[in-house]
C-alpha positions in Angstrom: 0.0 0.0 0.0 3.0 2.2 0.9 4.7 1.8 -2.3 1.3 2.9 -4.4 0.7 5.7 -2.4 4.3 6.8 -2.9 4.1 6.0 -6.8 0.6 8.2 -6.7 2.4 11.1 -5.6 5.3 11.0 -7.6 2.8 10.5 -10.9 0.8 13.1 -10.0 4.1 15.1 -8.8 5.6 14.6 -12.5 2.1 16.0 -14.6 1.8 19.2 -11.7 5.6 19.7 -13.3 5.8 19.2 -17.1 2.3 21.0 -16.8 3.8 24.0 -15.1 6.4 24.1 -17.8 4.6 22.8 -20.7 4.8 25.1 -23.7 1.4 27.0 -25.1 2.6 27.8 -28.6 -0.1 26.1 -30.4 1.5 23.7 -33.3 1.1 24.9 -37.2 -1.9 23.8 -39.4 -1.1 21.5 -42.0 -0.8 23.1 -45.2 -4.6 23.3 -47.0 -3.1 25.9 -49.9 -0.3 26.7 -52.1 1.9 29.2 -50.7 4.1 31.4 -52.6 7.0 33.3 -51.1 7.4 36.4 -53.6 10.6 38.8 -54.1 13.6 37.7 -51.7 16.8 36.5 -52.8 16.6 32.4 -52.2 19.7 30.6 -51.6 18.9 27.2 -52.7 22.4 26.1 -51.0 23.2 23.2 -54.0 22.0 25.4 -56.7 23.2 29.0 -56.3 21.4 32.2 -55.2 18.3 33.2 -57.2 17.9 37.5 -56.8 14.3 38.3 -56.6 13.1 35.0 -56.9 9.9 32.7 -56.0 9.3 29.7 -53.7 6.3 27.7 -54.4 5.4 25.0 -52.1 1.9 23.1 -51.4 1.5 19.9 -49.1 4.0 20.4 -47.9 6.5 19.9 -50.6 8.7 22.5 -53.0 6.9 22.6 -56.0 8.8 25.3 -58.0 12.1 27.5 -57.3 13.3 30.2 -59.6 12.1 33.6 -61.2 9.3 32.7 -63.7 6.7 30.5 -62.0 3.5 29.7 -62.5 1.4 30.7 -59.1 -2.0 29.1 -58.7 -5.0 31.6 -58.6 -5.6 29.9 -54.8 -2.2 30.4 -53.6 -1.4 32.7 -50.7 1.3 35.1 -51.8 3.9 36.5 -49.1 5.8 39.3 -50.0 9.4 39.0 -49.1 10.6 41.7 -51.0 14.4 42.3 -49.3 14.2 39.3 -47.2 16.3 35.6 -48.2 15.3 32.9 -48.1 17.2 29.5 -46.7 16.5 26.0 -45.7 15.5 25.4 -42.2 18.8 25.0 -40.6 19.7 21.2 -38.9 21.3 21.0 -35.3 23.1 17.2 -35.8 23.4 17.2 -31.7 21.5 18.0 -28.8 19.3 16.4 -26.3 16.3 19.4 -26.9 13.1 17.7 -25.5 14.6 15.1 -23.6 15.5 17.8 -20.4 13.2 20.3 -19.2 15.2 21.5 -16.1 18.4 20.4 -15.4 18.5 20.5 -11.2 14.6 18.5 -11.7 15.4 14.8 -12.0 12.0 14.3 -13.1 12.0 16.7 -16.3 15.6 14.3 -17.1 14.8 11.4 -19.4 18.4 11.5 -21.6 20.1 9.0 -19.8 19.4 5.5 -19.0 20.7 3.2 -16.2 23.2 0.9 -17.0 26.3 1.0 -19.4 24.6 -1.0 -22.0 21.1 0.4 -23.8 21.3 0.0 -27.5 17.3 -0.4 -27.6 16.8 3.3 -26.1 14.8 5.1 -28.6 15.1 9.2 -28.3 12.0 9.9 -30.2 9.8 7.9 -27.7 11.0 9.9 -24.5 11.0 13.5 -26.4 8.9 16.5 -24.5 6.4 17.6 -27.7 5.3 20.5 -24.6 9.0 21.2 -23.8 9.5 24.9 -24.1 13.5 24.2 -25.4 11.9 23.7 -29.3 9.7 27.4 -29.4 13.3 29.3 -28.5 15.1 27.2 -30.5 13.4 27.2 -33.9 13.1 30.9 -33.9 16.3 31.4 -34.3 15.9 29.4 -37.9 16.6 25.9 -36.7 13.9 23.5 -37.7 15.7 20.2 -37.2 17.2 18.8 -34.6 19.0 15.3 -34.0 18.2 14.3 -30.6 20.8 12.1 -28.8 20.6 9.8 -25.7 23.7 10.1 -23.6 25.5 7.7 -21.5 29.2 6.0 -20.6 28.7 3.9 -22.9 26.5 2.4 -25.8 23.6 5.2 -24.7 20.8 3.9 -27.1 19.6 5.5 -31.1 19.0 8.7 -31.9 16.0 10.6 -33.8 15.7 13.6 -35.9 13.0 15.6 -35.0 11.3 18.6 -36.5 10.5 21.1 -33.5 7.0 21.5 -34.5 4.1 19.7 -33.7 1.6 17.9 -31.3 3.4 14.7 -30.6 6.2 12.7 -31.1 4.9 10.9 -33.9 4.1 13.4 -35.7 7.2 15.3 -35.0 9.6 12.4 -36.0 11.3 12.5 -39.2 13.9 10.0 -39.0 14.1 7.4 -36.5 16.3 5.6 -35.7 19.7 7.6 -37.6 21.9 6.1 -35.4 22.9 3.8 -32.8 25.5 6.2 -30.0 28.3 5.0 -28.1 30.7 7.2 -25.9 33.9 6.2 -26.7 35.8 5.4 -23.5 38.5 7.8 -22.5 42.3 7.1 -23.8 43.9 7.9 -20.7 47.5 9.5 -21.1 50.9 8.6 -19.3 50.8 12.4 -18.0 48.4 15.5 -18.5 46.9 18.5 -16.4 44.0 17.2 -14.1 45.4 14.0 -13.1 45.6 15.6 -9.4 42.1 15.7 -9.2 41.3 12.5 -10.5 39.7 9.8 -8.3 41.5 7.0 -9.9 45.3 6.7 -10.8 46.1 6.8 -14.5 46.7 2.8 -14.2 43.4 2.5 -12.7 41.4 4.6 -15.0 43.6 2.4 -17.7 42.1 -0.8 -16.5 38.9 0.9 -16.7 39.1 2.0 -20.1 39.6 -1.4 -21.7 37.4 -3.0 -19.6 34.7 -0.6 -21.5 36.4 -1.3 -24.7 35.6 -5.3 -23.9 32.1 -4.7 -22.9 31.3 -3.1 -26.4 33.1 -5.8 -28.4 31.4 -8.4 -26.0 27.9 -6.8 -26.7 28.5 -7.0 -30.6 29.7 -10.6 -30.5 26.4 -11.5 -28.5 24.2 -9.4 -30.8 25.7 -11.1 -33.5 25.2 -14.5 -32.0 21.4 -13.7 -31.3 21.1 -12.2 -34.9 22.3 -16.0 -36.4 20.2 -17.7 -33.5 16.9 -15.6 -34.7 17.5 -16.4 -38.8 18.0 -20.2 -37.9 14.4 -20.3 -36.6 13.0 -20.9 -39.6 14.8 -24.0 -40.5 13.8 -27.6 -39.1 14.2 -28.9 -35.7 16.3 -25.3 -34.8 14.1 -24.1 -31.2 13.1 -20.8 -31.0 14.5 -18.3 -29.1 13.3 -15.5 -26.7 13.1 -12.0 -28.4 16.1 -9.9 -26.6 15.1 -5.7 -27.3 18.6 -4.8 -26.7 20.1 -7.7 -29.6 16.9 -7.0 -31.3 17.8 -3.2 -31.8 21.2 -3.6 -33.3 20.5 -5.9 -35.5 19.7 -3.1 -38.2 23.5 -1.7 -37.2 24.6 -5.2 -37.9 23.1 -5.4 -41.1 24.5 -1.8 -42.6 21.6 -0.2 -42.0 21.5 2.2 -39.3 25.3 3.5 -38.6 26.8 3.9 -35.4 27.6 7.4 -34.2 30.9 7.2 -32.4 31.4 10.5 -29.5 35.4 10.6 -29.4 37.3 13.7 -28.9 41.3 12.6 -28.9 43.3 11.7 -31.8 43.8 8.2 -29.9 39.9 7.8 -29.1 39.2 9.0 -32.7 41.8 5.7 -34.4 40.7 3.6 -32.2 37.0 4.0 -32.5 37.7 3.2 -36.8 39.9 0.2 -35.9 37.3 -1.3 -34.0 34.9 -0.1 -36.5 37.0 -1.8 -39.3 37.2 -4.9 -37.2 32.7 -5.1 -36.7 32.7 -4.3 -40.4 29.9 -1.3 -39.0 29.7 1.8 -40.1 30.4 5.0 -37.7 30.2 8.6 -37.6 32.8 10.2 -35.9 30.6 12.5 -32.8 32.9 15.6 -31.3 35.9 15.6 -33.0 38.0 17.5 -31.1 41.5 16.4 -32.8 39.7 15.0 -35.8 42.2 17.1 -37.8 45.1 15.3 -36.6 43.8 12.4 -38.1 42.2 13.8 -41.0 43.9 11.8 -43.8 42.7 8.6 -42.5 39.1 10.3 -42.3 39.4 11.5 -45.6 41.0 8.2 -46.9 37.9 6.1 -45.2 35.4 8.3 -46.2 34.4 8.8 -42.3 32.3 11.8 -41.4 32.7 13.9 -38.3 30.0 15.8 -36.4 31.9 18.8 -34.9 30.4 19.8 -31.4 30.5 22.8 -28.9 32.7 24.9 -31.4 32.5 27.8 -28.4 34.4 25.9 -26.1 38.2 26.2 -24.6 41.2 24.5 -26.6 41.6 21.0 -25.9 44.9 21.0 -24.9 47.2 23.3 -22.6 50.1 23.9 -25.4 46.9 24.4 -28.1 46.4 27.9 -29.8 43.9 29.8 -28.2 41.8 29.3 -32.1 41.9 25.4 -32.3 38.3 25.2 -31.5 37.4 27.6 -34.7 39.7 26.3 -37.1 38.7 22.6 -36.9 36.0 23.1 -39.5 38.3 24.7 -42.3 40.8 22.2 -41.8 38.5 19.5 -42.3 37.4 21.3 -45.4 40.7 21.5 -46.4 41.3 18.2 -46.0 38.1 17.4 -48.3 36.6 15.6 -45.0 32.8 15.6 -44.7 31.3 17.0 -42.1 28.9 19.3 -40.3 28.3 21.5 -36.9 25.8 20.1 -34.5 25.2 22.1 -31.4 26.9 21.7 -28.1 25.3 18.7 -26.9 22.7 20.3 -24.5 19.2 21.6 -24.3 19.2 25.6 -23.4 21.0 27.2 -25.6 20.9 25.6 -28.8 19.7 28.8 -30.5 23.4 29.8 -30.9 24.1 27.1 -33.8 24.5 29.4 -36.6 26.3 31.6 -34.4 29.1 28.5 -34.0 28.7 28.3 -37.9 29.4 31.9 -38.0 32.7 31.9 -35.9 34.3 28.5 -38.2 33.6 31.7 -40.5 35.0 34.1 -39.3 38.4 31.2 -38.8 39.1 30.6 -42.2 36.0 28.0 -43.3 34.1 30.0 -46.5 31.0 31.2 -45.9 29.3 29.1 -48.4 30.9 25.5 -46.3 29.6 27.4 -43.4 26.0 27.6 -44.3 26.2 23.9 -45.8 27.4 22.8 -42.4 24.4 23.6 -40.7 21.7 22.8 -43.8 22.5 20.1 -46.2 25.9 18.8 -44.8 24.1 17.5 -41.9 21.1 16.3 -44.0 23.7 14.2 -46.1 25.5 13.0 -42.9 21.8 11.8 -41.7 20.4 10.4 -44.6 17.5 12.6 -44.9 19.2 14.7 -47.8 16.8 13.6 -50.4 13.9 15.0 -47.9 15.5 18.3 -46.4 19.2 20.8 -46.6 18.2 22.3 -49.7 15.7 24.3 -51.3 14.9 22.3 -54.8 11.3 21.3 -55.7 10.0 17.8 -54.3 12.0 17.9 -50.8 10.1 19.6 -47.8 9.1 22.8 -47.8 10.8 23.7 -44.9 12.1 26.7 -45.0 12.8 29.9 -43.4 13.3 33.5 -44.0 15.5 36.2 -42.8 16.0 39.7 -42.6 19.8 38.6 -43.4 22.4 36.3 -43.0 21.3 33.6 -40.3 25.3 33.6 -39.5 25.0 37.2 -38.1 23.5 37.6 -34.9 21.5 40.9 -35.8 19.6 38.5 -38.5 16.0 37.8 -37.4 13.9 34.9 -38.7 10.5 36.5 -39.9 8.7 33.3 -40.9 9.3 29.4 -40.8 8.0 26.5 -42.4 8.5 23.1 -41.3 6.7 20.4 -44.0 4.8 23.5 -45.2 3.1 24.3 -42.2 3.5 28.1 -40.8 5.5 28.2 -37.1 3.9 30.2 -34.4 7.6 32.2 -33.6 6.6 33.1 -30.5 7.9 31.7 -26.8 8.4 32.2 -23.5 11.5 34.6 -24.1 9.7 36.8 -26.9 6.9 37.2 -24.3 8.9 37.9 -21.5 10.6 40.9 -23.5 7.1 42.2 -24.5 6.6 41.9 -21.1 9.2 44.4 -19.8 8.7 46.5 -23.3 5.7 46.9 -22.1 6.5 48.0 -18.1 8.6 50.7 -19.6 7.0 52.4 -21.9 4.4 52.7 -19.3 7.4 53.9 -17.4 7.9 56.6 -20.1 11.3 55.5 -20.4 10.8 54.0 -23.9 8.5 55.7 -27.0 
């Protein structure tokens, strides 16, 4: 009786929560007309920049780019007359909609127990009523890749459009990719070891104890993958259905790839030798000191997901700009890859603003704004769907007073599958709040 009563109050204790911070932006209507965006200069991002062009899109889908099109006599016709026009812009990591509040455990749902999880599914646990997604996509980005974490194999990622009433309907891909957190390389020597709890032997030990555990979990997975096709041959007994086996079995068989987080050199080369060994595929997560290994990369034709551009350099002896010039060398090096956000839930607004500052560090704009649109869409699989603006792929789309890399640039109107995003959320309303208390103030005309 105890243990109901407690389980009661902590239900009724979780809906008095997500309730209290449940968004009220109300999600777009499906698209019931052709909509034409008339006037602004559209960078189509694969195709060049069209001056004074059109967009024509209808259930959702581009139906017509250029200057000379054909609008229907139903269409509703937007003016954009000194506005651009881009594709909605793809964050390629982040863990929007699985957090709510960081010090509330029970707004938390983007870690599971256990070192082990390959059967977590991010789309299942993600908030639709979180109020991350509102602040987030009006600031351009309409995508998002949302990624369990963990110690180790953490579970599959989704990408997820940051409109709509539920999860299901919010889901664009699902699952992209299966994430494990590379276990740490310890060094001989390095700064911090004086505050570490275990000795550089220890946390050694520990390290390829990890490394076992995921070459163990394959080797089972694989094992329950030839137990399950012998079923249907004679006399072979069946076997009970395992979800964790059961979910890599698509990472087994090429499908889905597996999205390695590694930030070292030495993590990076070892995560593509074991790789090599599985005979998987990976994405390379992070990528710290992916440059220092970008020939091999390059020569594999392994992508990289750079993450948390706006952080400090990696090293103590490392030039204070290592952190911006990653991208451009990986360009340089003719490596593919994108910029996801920095991994969190709060301020993933600021990705165009990390696109900006590779930039402003040697990467040319153009790689820059195909880092954060159809670089990522490649890198996903979902290229043939979003990244671009060219008829049949999504009309979703946004437009700008400017260049989304500049932080002055303000996002006027988005479309995600043709529908029209309600911009608003709870920081707009707070600063039409205060807009408000002081004007009446007289301080402000």
């Amino acid at each position: 009786m105890k243990i109901k009563i407690i389980s009661l109050i902590f239900a009724l204790t979780l809906i008095f929560v997500m309730n209290l911070y449940a968004s009220d932006i109300i999600p777009g209507k499906p698209q019931n007309k052709p909509i034409a965006l008339v006037g602004g200069t559209i960078h189509t991002i694969t195709n060049g920049t069209i001056e004074n062009g059109i967009v024509l899109f209808d259930k959702g889908k581009i139906v017509a780019v250029g200057k000379d099109v054909n609008i229907p006599k139903d269409a509703e016709v937007i003016d954009i007359k000194g506005k651009h026009v881009y594709p909605g812009l793809i964050n390629a990591f982040t863990t929007i909609g699985l957090v709510e509040i960081g010090a509330v455990r029970a707004t938390r749902d983007v870690t599971e127990v256990g070192l082990v999880n390959p059967n977590v599914r991010a789309e299942v646990a993600f908030n639709p009523d979180s109020e991350h997604p509102p602040v987030t996509r009006a600031n351009g980005i309409t995508l998002a890749l949302v990624v369990p974490t963990g110690d180790l194999i953490a579970g599959q990622s989704a990408l997820m459009m940051l409109d709509g009433w539920t999860w299901e309907d919010m889901t664009l891909k699902a699952p992209v990719g299966l994430h494990i957190y590379w276990p740490r390389m310890v060094q001989a020597q390095g700064f911090g070891f004086m505050f570490a709890r275990q000795s550089p032997e220890e946390m050694k030990k520990e390290t390829e104890k990890r490394l076992q555990l995921i070459r163990e979990t394959f080797q089972k997975a694989r094992a329950y993958k030839k137990a399950k096709e012998a079923e249907t041959q004679k006399g072979v007994p069946y076997h009970d259905t395992d979800l964790k086996y059961e979910a890599m079995i698509p990472v087994l068989e090429g499908k889905v790839p597996v999205f390695v987080h590694a930030n070292s050199a030495k993590e990076i080369l070892s995560a593509i030798q074991w790789a090599e060994s599985e005979g998987v595929k990976i994405v390379i997560v992070g990528g710290a000191d992916s440059w220092k290994v970008a020939d091999v990369l390059k020569s594999k034709n392994i992508p990289v997901i750079l993450t948390n551009i706006h952080r400090l350099p990696s090293g103590r002896d490392s030039d204070y700009d290592e952190p911006f010039t990653v991208a451009y060398k990986l360009y340089k090096a003719g490596v593919k890859f994108c910029i996801g956000g920095e991994g969190g839930y709060y301020n993933e607004r600021n990705l165009p603003y990390q696109a900006g500052t590779c930039a402003a560090f040697g990467l040319p704009r153009e790689e820059a704004l195909k880092a954060i649109t159809i670089y990522p869409a490649e890198i996903l699989g979902v290229a043939d769907k979003v990244g671009s603006i060219e008829p049949g792929k999504d009309a979703t789309l946004i437009v700008t007073t400017g260049d989304p890399l500049e932080i002055p640039t303000q996002v006027i109107y988005e479309f995600i599958q043709g529908r029209k995003v309600d911009l608003s959320n709870r920081q707009t309303k707070l600063y039409e709040k205060y807009v408000e208390k002081y004007r009446r103030l007289g301080l402000l005309k």
